[in-house]
matplotlib code that plots the C-alpha trace (Angstrom):
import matplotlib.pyplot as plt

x = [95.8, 96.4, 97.9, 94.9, 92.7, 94.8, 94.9, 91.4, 90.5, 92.6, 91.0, 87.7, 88.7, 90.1, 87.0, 85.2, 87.0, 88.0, 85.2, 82.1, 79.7, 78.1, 74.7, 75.2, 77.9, 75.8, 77.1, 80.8, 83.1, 84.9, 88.4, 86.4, 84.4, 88.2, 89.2, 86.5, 86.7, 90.4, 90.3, 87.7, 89.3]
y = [96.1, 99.5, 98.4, 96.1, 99.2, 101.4, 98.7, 98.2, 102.1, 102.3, 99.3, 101.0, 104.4, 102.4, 100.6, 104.1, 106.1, 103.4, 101.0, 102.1, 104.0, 107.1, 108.6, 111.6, 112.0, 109.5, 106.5, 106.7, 106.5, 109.5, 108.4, 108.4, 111.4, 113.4, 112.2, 113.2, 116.8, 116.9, 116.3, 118.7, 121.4]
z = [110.0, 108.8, 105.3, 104.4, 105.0, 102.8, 100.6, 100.1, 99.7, 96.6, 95.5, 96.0, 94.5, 91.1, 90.5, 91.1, 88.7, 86.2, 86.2, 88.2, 85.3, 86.6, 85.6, 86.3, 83.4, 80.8, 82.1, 81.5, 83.9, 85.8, 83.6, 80.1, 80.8, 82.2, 78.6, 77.0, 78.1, 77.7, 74.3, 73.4, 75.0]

ax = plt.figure().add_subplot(projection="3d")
ax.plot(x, y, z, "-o")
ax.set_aspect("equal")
plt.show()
């Protein structure tokens, strides 16, 4: 049903910006690099 599907995207978008690690920004993920650049501004 519709609220299993919403369900599972924002389980899918939390792993990918709290968990998943991404090359492209020297394998941190999207929350520690945000962090990273917020405190260096």
């Amino acid at each position: 049903n519709h609220q299993s599907v919403v369900c599972e995207v924002e389980n899918y978008i939390q792993f990918y910006n709290y968990y998943r690690r991404h090359s492209t920004i020297g394998y941190l993920t999207p929350h520690q690099k945000y962090h990273e650049l917020k405190n260096a501004a």
